[in-house]
C-alpha positions in Angstrom: 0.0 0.0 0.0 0.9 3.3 -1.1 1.1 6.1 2.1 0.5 9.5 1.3 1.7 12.0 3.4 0.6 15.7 3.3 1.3 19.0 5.1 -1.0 21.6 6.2 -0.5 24.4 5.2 -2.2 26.9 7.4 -5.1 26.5 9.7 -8.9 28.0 9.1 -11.0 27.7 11.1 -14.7 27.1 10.0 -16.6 30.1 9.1 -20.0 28.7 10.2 -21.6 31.2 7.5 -19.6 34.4 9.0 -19.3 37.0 6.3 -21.4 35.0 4.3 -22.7 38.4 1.9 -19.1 39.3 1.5 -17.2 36.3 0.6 -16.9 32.9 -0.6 -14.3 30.2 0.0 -12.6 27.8 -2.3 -9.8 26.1 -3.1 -6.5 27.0 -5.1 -7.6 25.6 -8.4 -11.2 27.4 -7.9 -9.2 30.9 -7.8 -7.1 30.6 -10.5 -9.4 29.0 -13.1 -11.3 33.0 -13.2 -8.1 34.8 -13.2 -6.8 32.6 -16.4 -9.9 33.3 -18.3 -10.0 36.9 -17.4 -13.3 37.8 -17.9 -14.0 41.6 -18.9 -17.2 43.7 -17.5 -19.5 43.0 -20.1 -18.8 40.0 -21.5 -20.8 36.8 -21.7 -19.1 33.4 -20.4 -21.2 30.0 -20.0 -20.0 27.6 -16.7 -21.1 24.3 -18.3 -20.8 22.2 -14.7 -21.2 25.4 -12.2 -21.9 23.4 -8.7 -21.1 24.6 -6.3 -21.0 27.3 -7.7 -17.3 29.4 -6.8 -15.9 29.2 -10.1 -19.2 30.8 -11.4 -19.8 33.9 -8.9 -15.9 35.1 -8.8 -16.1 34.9 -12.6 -19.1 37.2 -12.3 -17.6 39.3 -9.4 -14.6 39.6 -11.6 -16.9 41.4 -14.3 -17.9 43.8 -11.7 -21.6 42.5 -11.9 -22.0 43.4 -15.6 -22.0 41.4 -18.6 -24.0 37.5 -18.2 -22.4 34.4 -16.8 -24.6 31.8 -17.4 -24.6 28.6 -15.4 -25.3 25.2 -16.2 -25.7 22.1 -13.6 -27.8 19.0 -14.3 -29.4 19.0 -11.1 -32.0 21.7 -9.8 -31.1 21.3 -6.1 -27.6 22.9 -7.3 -28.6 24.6 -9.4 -30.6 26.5 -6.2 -27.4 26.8 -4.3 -26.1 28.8 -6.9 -29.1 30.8 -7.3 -28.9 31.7 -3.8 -24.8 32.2 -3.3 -25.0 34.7 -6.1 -28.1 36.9 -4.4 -26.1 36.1 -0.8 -23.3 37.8 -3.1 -25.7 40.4 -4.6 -23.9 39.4 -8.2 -26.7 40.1 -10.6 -25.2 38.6 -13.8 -25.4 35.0 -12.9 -28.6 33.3 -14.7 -28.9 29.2 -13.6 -30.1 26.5 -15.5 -30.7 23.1 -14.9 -29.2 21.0 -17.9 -27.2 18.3 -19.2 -24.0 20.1 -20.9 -23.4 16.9 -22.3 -26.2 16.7 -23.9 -26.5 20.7 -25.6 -23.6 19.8 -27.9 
């Protein structure tokens, strides 16, 4: 058997919906994916598997709350968490969907 061993990094501790309106936590890959695609106020981008969601409303905070970012998850109870991090996060241009990306191309 294979061991794995890891190191923590730093310590958070949980934030028990603290701050909840003002920010949103992910992980490393979550950040950097908006920042590579560097979305412009205005523009129109389409998250084709959106849940949970983080991806979708710092793309959408990165616009400044202009332009559309439509997401797209096959299932409507996540599809309602998204719905409701991006009014927590009073980010206006997010529209959700519930669909099968696979199935649109």
């Amino acid at each position: 058997a294979t061991r794995c061993n890891t190191l923590q990094v730093f310590r958070a501790p949980p934030l028990n919906g603290i701050l909840s309106t003002k920010m949103y936590v992910q992980n490393l890959p979550s950040m950097v994916v908006p920042h590579v695609l560097n979305p412009q106020p205005g523009e129109r981008v389409l998250d084709m598997c959106a849940s949970p969601g983080g991806k979708t409303t710092h793309v959408a905070a990165l616009m400044k709350g202009t332009g559309k970012v439509v997401s797209l998850d096959r299932t409507e109870s996540k599809v309602a968490i998204i719905r409701r991090l991006a009014l927590d996060l009073e980010l206006p241009n997010i529209e959700c969907f519930k669909a099968d990306s696979t199935q649109l191309v």
